[in-house]
C-alpha positions in Angstrom: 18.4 -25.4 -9.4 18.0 -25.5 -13.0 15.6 -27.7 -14.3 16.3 -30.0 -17.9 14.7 -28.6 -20.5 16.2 -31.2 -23.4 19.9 -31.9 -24.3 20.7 -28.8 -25.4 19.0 -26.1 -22.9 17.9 -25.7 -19.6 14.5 -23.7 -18.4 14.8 -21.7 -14.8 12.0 -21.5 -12.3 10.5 -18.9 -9.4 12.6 -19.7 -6.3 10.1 -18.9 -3.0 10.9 -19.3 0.8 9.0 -18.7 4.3 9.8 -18.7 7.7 7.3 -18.7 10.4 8.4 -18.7 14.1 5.3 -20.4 16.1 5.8 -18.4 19.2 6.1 -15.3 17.6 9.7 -14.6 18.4 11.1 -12.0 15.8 13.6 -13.3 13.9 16.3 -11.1 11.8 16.3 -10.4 8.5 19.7 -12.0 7.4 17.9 -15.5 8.0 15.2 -14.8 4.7 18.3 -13.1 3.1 20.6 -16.2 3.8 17.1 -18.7 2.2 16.7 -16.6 -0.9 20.6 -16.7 -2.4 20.6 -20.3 -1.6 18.2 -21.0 -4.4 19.8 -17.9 -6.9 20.4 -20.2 -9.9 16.1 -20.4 -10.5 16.0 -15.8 -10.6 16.6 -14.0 -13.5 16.8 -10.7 -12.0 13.7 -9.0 -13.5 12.0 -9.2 -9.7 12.7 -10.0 -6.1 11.2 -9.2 -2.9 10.4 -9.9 0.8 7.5 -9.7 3.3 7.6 -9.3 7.1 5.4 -9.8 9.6 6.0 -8.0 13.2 8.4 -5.2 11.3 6.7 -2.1 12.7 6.0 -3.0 17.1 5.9 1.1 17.3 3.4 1.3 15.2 1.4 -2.1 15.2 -1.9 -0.8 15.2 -2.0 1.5 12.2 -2.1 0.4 8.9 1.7 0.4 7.2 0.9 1.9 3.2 4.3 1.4 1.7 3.8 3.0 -1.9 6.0 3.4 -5.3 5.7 6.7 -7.1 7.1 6.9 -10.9 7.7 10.9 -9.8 6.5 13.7 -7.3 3.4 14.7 -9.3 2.4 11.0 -8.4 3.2 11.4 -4.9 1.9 15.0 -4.5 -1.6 13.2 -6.0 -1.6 10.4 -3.9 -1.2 12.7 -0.5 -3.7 14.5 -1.9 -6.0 11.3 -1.4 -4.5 10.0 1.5 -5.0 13.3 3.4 -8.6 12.9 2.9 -9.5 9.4 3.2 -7.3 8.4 6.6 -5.6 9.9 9.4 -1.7 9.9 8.6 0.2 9.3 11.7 3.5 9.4 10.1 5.2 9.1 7.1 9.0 8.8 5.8 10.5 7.3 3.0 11.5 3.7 3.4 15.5 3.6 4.4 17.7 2.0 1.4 20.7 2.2 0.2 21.7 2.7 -3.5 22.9 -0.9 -5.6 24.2 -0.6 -8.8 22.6 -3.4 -10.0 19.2 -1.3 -9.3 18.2 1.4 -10.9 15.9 4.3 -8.6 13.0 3.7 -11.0 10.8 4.9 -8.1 10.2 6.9 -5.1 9.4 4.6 -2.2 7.0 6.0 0.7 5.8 4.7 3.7 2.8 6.2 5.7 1.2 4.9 9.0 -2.6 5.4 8.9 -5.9 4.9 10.6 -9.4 5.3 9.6 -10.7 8.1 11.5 -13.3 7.8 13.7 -15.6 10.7 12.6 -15.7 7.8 9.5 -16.5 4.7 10.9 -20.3 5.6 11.4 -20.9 7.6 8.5 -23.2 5.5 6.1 -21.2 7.0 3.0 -18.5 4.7 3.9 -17.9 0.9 4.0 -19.1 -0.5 7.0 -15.6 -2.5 8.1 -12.4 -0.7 8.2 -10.7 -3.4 6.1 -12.8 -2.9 3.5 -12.4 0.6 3.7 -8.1 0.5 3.3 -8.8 -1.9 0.7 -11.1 0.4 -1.4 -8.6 2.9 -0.8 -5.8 0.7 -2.1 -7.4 0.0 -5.2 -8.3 3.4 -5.8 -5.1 4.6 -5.9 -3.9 1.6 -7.8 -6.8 2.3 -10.3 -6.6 6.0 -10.6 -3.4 7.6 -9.7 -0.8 7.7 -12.8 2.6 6.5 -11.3 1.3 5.3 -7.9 0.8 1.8 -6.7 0.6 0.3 -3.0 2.9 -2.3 -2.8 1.8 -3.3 0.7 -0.9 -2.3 3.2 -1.0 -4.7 6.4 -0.7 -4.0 10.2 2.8 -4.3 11.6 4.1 -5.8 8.2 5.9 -4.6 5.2 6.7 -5.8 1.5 9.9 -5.3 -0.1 10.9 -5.6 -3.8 11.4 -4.3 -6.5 13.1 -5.2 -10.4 16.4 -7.2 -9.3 18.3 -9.9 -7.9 16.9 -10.7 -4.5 20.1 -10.3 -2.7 20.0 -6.8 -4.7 16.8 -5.7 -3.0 17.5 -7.0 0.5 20.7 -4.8 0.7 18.9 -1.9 -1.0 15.8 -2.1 1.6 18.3 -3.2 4.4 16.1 -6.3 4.7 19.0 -7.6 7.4 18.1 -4.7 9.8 14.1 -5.4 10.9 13.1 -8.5 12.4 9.9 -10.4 11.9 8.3 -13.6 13.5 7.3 -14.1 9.7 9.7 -13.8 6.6 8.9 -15.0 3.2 10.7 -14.7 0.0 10.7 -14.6 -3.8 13.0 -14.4 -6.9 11.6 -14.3 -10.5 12.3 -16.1 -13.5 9.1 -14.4 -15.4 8.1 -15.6 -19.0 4.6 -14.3 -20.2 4.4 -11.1 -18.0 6.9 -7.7 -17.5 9.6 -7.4 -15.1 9.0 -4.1 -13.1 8.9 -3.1 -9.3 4.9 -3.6 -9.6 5.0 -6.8 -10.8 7.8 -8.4 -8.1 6.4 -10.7 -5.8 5.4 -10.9 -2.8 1.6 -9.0 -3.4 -0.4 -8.0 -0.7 -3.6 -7.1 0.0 -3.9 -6.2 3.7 -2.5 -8.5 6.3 -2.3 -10.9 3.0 1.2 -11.6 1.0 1.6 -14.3 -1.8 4.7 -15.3 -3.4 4.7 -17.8 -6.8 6.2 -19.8 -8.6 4.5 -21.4 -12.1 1.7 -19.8 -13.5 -2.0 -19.2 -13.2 -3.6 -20.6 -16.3 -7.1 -19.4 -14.9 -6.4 -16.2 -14.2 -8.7 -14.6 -16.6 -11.5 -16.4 -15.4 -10.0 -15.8 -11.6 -10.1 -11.6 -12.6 -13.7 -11.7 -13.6 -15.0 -13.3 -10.7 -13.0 -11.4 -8.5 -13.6 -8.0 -10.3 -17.5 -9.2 -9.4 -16.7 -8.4 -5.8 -15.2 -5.5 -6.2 -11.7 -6.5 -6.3 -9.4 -4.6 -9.2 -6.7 -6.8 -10.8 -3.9 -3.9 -12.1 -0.6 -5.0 -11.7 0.0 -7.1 -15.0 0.7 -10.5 -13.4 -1.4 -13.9 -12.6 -0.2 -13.9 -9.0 -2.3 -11.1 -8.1 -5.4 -12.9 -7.8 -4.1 -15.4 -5.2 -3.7 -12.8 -2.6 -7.1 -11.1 -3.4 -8.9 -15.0 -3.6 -7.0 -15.5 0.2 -8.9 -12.3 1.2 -12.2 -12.8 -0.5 -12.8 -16.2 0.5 -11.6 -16.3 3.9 -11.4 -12.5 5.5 -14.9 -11.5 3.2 -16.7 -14.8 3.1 -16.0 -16.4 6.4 -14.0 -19.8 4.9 -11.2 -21.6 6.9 -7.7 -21.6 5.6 -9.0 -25.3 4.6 -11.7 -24.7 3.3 -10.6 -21.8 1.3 -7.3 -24.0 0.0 -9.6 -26.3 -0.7 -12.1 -24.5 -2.5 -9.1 -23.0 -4.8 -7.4 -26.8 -5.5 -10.1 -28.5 -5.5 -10.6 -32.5 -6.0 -10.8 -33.3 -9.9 -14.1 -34.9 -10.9 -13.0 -38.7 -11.0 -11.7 -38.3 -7.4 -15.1 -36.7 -6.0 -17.1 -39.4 -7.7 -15.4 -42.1 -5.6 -15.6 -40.4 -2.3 -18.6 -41.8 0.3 -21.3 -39.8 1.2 -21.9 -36.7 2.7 -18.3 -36.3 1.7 -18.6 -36.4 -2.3 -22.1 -34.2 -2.0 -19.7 -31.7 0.2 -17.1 -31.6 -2.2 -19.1 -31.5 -5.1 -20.9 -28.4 -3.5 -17.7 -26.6 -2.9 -16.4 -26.9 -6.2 -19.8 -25.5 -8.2 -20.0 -23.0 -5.9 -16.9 -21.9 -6.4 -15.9 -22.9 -10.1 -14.6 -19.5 -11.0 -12.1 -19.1 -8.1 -9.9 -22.5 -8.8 -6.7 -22.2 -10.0 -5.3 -23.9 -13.1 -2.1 -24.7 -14.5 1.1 -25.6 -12.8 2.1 -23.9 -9.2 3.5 -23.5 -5.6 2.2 -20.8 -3.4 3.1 -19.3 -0.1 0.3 -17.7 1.3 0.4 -15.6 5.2 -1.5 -13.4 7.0 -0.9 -12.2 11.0 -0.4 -15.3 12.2 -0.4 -18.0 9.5 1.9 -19.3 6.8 0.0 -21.9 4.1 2.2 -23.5 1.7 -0.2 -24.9 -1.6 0.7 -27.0 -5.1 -1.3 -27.0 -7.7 -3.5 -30.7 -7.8 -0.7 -32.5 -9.7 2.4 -30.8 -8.5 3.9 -29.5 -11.7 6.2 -27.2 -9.2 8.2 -28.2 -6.2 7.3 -27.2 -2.4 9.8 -28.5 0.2 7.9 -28.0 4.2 9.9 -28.4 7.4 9.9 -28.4 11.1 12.0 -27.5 13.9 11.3 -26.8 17.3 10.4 -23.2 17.1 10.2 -22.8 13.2 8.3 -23.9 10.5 9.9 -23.5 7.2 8.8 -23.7 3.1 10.7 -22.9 -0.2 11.5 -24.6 -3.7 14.3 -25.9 -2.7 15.6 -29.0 0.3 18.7 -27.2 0.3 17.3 -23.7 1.2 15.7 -25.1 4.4 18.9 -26.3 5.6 20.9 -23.2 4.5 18.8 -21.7 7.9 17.7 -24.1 10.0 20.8 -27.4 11.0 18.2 -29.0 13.6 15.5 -30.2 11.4 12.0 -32.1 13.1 10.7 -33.2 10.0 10.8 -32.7 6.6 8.9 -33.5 3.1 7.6 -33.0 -0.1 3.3 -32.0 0.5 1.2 -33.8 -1.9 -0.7 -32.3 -4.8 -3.8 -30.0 -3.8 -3.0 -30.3 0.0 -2.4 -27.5 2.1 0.3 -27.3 4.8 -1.1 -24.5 7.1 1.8 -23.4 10.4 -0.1 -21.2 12.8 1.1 -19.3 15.5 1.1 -20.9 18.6 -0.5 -24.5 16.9 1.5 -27.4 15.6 2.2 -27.5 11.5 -0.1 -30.1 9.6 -0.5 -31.0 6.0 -4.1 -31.1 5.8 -5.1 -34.3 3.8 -8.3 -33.3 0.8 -7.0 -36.1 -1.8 
């Protein structure tokens, strides 16, 4: 919907969605589709995109690279890499169909890969085989003119590009793969560019974010995260949410909690009233990690393999709407979205500032209560 601005203008916002099945029954792609055009008044057209989670049962246990090239010298380059870093099982172009309201800016690619064994014990390389896809990620993010991964998970796959949402799921065919996860963005973007690169949802491994508002702290977020390794290239704040997820909890060993917490933490005043050994905890968490909070005003989506984490910032400048049914659990900007998809709703509300609502597979959804 369109937000007042004064009496004579109106400002738009990011419209997100997600859809999490908890018994991991695949659901098609027409219901993400149908979520996303409900909310088309907030988009602009300069991005839109989709994530999902269970796309690939064929080839679930090999890691799904799906990769934008600018031309073939790009590609050519990047297989050049690829061939030498991982075992490629198979790779095709990703299926689409030409919309005139997109332009073919890029080649898309997909390639299924492994890590080869003769690697995994050779002390020249990283130890864990996450680490490994992720330093190759970067690399070619980092090095390769014209190349960027837009998505590197297990049985998953990210979708977008510069356009309407509605625009990109008929280009990608969104409506033809099924997933027991689906999530969703359109952009409204107004201090960074609108390209393929910069559409949400980012990933990072089994990791996708989509956003709506914008991360105040993010040059504060880059530096701690370019610390560890991480390299922040793709000319937008969201970017260091999903590399945060995968720092703190795949890297670092943090719950979804803990890490939610650790990212919208308490303010000051708040921890100061809390009893002991709670406001000792708290204050812990947040010096610890001062330089990973985010700042400034905005609503997340946040999932892995098998969890969807819907997060405000700590005085809810944007809106999150989170819903249950009996097999579903369901988030977006927007009541109206939710009930676009879903007629037999449990129970649904607004989550409070700072408070993450975390649906797991096979687990009952909960807003999990910090302030």
């Amino acid at each position: 919907m369109l937000q007042k601005l004064s009496c004579t203008g109106y400002v738009r916002m990011c419209g997100l969605g997600g859809i999490l099945n908890r018994y991991g029954e695949r659901m098609p792609g027409r219901e993400i589709i149908r979520m996303s055009c409900m909310m088309r008044d907030r988009y602009d057209g300069r991005g839109g995109g989709f994530a999902g989670y269970g796309i690939y049962p064929r080839y679930a246990e090999y890691y799904a690279l799906h990769l934008f090239f600018r031309d073939e010298i790009a590609k050519e380059r990047t297989e050049e890499l690829l061939k030498d870093r991982v075992a490629i099982i198979k790779d095709e172009p990703v299926p689409m169909r030409r919309v005139k309201e997109i332009p073919q800016e890029n080649i898309v690619w997909r390639y299924f890969v492994e890590v080869p064994h003769r690697f995994r014990d050779r002390r020249e390389y990283l130890e864990k085989e996450e680490d490994y896809i992720t330093e190759l990620v970067f690399t070619i993010n980092d090095c390769i003119d014209g190349a960027f991964v837009a998505s590197s998970g297990k049985n998953m796959g990210v979708f977008k590009a510069t356009g309407m949402p509605d625009a990109v799921a008929e280009m990608y065919k969104v409506e033809k793969y099924r997933a027991y996860c689906w999530i969703t963005h359109g952009r409204f973007p107004t201090n960074t560019p609108g390209w393929w690169g910069g559409a949400h949802p980012f990933n990072l491994l089994d990791w996708s974010v989509v956003h709506n508002g914008e991360i105040s702290s993010y040059g504060t977020n880059r530096r701690y995260l370019e610390a560890h390794g991480y390299k922040c290239r793709l000319l937008t704040d969201t970017e260091v949410v999903a590399y945060l997820f995968d720092l703190l909890v795949r890297r670092q060993g943090l719950s979804m909690r803990t890490a939610a917490v650790a990212l919208t933490p308490p303010f000051w005043k708040q921890i100061e009233r809390m009893p002991e050994p709670k406001r000792s905890a708290f204050t812990a968490l947040r010096m610890t990690y001062s330089q990973a909070m985010l700042n400034g005003p905005f609503a997340v989506i946040i999932t892995n393999r098998d969890t969807m984490v819907g997060l405000n910032d700590r005085i809810k400048l944007r809106p999150l709407i989170a819903a249950s049914s009996e097999d579903c659990v369901y988030l977006a900007s927007e009541e109206a979205a939710i009930r676009e998809v879903e007629n037999d709703i449990e129970k649904l509300w607004a989550p409070r500032a700072g408070n993450p609502v975390i649906a797991r597979l096979n687990e009952e959804v909960r807003e999990e209560v910090i302030h």
